[in-house]
C-alpha positions in Angstrom: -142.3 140.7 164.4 -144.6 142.6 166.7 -146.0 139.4 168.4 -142.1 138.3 168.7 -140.9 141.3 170.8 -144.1 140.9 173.2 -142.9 137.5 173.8 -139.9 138.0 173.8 -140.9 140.8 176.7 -143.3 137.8 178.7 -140.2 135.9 178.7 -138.2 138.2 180.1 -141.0 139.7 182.9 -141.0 135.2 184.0 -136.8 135.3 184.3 -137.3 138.2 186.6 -139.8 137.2 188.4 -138.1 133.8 188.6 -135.0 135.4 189.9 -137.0 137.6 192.5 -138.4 134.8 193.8 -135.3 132.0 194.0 -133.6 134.9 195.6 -136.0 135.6 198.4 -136.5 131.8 198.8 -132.7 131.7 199.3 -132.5 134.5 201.6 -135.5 132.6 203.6 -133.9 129.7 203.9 -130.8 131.2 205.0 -133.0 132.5 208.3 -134.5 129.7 209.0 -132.4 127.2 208.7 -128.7 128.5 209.0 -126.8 129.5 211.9 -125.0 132.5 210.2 -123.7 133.9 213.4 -126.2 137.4 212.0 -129.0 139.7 214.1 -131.9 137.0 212.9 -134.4 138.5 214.4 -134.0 142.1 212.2 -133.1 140.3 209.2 -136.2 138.4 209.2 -138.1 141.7 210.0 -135.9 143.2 206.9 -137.5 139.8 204.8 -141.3 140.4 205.9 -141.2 144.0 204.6 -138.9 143.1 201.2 -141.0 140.0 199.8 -143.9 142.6 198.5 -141.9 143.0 195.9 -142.9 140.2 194.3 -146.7 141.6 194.8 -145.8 145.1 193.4 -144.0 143.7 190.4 -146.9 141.4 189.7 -149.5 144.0 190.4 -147.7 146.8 188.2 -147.2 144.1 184.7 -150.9 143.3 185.1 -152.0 146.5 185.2 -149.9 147.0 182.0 -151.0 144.6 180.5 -154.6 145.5 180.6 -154.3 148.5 178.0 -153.9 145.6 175.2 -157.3 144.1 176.2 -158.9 147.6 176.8 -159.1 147.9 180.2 -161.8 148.3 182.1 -163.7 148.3 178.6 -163.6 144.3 178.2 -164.2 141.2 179.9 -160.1 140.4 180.5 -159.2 143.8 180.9 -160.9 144.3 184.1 -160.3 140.3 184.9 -156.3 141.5 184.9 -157.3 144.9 186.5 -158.8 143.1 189.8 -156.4 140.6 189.9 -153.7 143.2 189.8 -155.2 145.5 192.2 -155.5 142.4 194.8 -151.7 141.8 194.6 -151.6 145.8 195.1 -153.6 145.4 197.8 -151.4 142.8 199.5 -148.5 145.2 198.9 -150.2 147.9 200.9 -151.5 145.7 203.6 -147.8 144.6 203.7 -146.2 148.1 203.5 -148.8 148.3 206.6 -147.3 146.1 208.9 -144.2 147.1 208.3 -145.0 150.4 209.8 -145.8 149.2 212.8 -142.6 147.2 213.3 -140.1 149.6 212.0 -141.4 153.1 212.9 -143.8 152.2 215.4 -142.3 149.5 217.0 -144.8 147.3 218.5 -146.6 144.2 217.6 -148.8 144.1 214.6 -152.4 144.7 215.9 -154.9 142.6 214.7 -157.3 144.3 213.0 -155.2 147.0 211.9 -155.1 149.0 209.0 -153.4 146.7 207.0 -156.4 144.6 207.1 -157.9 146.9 204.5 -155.4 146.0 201.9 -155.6 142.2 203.2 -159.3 142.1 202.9 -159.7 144.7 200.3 -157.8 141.9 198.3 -159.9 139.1 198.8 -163.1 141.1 197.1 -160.4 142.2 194.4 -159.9 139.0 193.5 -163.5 137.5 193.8 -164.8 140.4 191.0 -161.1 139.0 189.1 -162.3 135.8 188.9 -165.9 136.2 188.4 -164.9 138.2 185.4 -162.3 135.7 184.0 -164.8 133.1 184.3 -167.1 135.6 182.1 -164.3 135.7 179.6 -164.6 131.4 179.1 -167.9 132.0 178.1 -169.7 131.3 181.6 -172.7 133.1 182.4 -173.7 133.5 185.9 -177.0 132.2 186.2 -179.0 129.9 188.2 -179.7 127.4 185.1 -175.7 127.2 184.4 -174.8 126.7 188.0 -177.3 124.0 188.2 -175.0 121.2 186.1 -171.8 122.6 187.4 -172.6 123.2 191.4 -170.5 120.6 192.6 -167.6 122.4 191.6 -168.9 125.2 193.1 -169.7 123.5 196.7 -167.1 120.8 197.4 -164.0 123.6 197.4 -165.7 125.6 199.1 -167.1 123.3 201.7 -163.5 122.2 202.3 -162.0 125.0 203.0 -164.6 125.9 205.3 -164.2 122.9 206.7 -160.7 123.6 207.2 -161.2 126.9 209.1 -164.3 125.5 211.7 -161.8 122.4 212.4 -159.2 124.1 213.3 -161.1 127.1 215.1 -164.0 125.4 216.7 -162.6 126.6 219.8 -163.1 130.4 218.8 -164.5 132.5 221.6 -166.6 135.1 219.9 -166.6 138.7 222.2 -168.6 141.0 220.2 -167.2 143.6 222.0 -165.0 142.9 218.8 -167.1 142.8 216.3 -164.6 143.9 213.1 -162.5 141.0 214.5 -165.3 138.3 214.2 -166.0 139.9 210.6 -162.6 139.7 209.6 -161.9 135.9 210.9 -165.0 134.3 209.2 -164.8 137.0 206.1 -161.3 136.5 204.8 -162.1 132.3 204.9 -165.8 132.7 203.5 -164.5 135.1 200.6 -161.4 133.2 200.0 -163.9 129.5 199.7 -165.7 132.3 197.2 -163.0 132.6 195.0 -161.3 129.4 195.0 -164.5 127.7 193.6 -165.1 130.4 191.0 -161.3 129.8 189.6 -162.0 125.7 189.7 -165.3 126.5 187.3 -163.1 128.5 185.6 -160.4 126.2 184.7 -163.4 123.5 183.8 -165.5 125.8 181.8 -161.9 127.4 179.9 -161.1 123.6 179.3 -164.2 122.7 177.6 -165.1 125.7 175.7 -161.2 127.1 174.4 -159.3 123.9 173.8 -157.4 124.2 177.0 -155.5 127.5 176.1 -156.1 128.6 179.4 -155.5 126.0 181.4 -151.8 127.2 182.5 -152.5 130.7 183.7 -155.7 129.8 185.8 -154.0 126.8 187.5 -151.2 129.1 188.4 -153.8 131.5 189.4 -155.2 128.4 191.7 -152.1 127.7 193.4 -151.9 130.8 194.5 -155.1 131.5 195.2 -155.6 128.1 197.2 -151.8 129.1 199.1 -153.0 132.8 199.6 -156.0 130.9 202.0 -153.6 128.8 203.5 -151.4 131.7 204.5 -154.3 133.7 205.6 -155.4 130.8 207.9 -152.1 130.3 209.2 -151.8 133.9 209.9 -155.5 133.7 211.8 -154.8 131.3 213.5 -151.7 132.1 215.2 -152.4 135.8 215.8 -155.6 133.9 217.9 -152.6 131.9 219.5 -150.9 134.3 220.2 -147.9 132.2 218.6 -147.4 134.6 215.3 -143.7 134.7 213.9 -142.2 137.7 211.7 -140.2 136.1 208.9 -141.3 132.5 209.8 -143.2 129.9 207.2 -146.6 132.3 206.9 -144.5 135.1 205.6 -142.9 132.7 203.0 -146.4 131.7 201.7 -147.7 134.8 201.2 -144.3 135.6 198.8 -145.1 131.8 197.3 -149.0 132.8 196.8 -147.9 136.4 195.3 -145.3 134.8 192.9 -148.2 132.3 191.2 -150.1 135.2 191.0 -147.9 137.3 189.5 -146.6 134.1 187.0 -150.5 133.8 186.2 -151.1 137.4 185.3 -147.8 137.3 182.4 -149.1 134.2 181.5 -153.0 135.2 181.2 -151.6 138.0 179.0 -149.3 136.5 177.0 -151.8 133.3 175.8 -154.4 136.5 174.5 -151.1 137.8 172.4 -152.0 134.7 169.7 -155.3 135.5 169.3 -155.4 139.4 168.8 -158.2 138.8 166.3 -160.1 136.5 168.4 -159.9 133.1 167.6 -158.3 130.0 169.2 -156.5 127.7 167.1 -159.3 125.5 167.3 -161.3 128.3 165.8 -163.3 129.1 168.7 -164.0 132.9 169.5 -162.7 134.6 172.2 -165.0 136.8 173.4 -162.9 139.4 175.6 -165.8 142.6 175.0 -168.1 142.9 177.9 -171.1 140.7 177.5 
């Protein structure tokens, strides 16, 4: 009965994060691609600083969720604690900009404060991942990484690639030096944990049958859409051709919604094995190691 209500719970967290998120789609598309005879340019401004939501809901049901696995005691309860905290993180760096538009009234500087939340989130996710991958069964070690490093270097040397394509025009002043840090940190740390979350999926799919297979593709998408819309962002604040309510701020609400799907997911597949086995009859280790 117990295991029945906190499904029946999961369920309900995905309907409402479904409906958040067809709902700011909508509303998106709407500005973008309707002449509604409205003020688009406030609207849009109203959009950027409302899609967090999706961030703070996702943030708030993983942190829940953690006091099931022990929080910060085990393996997953921290994995779901960093996770969480990045899409908290994201919320602030969000609430941030915001700030400047509405109160302040200017354009968003770039570095700004926001940036801590922006990049704060990156290393929040890196320890998330590292410690998800922990919870497979993966030990971080030279002679484990040996068999597995291509999975490790080919993401990561593509979306590296990525970046120097597309900015090997950048002009380095170093009378900017946090800017230089932030523009090679948030793509370097990003690379980071994509390829920790693509061993993870291989190393989960091996080792537990597959049963986590959904939640860490879902946390893929939106890690791998999270880099996009960083880059996107980089690269047009370095244009100069940046947009409030435009396609970047639509990816960040598609990367925070796979994150947030991901965290409800990650905790509902533990709900089956409370006693730590898989159906297979493999043991789930969730303790620390």
């Amino acid at each position: 009965m117990e295991k029945n209500i906190k499904h029946s719970k999961e369920q309900s967290l995905i309907i409402i994060l479904a409906l958040l998120f067809l709902g700011l789609t909508i509303w998106w598309a709407c500005l973008n691609f309707l002449n509604l005879g409205i003020a688009i340019d406030s609207n849009k401004q109203i959009f950027a600083a409302s899609y967090q939501i999706l961030a703070l809901f996702g943030g708030i049901t993983g942190l829940i969720m953690t006091r099931r696995w022990g929080g910060h005691r085990s393996l997953l309860g921290r994995a779901l604690i960093f996770l969480s905290l990045g899409l908290l993180l994201q919320s602030f760096g969000q609430s941030s900009y915001s700030f400047y538009i509405f109160f302040k009234q200017i354009e968003i500087p770039y570095p700004s404060i926001g940036d801590i939340g922006f990049f704060g989130s990156v290393i929040a996710y890196i320890f998330g991942v590292i410690n998800l991958a922990r919870v497979s069964g993966f030990k971080f070690s030279w002679e484990s990484l040996q068999n597995k490093l291509q999975i490790v270097i080919i993401p990561a040397a593509l979306l590296m690639m990525s970046y120097f394509m597309f900015l090997r025009g950048y002009e380095f002043d170093f009378s900017e030096k946090l800017k230089i840090f932030l523009d090679f940190g948030y793509p370097l740390g990003q690379a980071l944990y994509v390829s920790i979350a693509v061993l993870t999926l291989v190393v989960s799919r091996n080792m537990l049958g597959g049963i986590m297979k959904k939640p860490i593709i879902f946390l893929i998408i939106a890690l791998i859409v999270q880099y996009l819309a960083d880059f996107m962002f980089l690269y047009q604040a370095n244009a100069g051709t940046w947009s409030v309510g435009g396609i970047n701020d639509y990816l960040y609400a598609v990367s925070y919604f796979f994150m947030a799907l991901s965290l409800i997911y990650i905790g509902h597949t533990f709900n089956t094995f409370q006693e730590g086995r898989s159906p297979e009859g493999g043991i789930i280790d969730t303790n620390t190691a």
